[in-house]
C-alpha positions in Angstrom: 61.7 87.5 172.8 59.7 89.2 175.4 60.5 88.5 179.3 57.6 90.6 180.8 54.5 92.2 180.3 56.3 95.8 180.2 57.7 94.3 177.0 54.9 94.1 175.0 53.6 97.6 176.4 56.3 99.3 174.3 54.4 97.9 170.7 52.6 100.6 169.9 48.9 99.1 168.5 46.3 101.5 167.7 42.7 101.3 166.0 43.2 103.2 162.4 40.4 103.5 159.8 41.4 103.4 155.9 40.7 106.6 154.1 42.0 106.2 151.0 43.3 103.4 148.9 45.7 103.3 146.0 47.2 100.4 143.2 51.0 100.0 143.9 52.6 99.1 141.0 56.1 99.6 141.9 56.0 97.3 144.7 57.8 94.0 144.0 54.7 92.1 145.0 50.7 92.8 144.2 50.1 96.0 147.4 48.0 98.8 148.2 48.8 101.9 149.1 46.9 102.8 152.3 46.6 106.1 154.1 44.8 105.4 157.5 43.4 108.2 159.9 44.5 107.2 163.5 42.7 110.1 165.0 45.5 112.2 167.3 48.2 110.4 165.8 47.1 111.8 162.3 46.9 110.3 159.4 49.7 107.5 158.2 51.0 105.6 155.5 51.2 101.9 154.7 51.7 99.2 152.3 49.5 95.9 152.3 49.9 93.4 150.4 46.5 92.2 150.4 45.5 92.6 146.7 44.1 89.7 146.3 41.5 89.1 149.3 40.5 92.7 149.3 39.2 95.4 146.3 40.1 99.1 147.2 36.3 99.7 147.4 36.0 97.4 150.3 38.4 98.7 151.9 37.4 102.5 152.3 36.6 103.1 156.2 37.4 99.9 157.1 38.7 99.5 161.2 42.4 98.3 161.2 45.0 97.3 163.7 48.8 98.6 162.8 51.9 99.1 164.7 52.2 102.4 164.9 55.7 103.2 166.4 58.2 101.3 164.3 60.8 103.2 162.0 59.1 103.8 158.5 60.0 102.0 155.9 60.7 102.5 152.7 59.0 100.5 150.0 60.0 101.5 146.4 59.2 105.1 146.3 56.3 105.3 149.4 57.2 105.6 152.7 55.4 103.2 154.8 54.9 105.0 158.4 52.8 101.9 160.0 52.8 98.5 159.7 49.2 97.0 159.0 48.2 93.8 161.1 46.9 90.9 159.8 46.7 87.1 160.0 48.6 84.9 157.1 46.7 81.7 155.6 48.4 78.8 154.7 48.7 80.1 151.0 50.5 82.8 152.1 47.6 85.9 151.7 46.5 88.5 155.1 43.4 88.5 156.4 43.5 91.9 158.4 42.9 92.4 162.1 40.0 94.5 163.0 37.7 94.8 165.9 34.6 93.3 166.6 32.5 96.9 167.1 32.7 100.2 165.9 35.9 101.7 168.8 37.1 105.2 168.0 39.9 105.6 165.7 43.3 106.1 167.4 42.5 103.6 170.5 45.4 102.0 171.6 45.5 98.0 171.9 46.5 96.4 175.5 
């Protein structure tokens, strides 16, 4: 639970844009694998599972928000550096996070 302000400041949420978009089969639910550039940060790696709202086409340069300094994760044989943001509906799908105008890729969120 956080007590302050200088809490939250340690998350780590930056502005990433999708560059690349792969099926994940070996996941043990429907994912993609994403690779997102976060500008100075480089480019990362993540799993969404988010199959089901979103084809791989539409999801080519498309702003995200992810967490961007938690351990990585691994997630059958990918290692997921980021973890993507998103909002989950009743029925259990993500609808992702993104901003409202074109911000530049690696912005952090306060």
């Amino acid at each position: 639970m956080f007590s302050s302000y200088s809490d939250f400041e340690k998350i780590e949420i930056h502005v990433g844009k999708v560059i690349k978009v792969e099926e994940f089969p070996k996941a043990k639910k429907p994912a993609y694998k994403l690779w997102i550039d976060f500008g100075n940060l480089g480019i990362k790696k993540s799993s969404a599972q988010i199959t089901k709202l979103y084809e791989q086409e539409e999801l080519i340069n498309r702003l995200i928000l992810a967490v961007t300094n938690f351990p990585p994760r691994q997630i059958a044989d990918f290692i997921s550096e980021v973890l993507v943001l998103g909002v989950m509906l009743d029925d259990g799908e993500v609808v992702l996070i993104q901003p409202d105008r074109d911000v530049a890729v690696g912005k952090r969120i306060l």
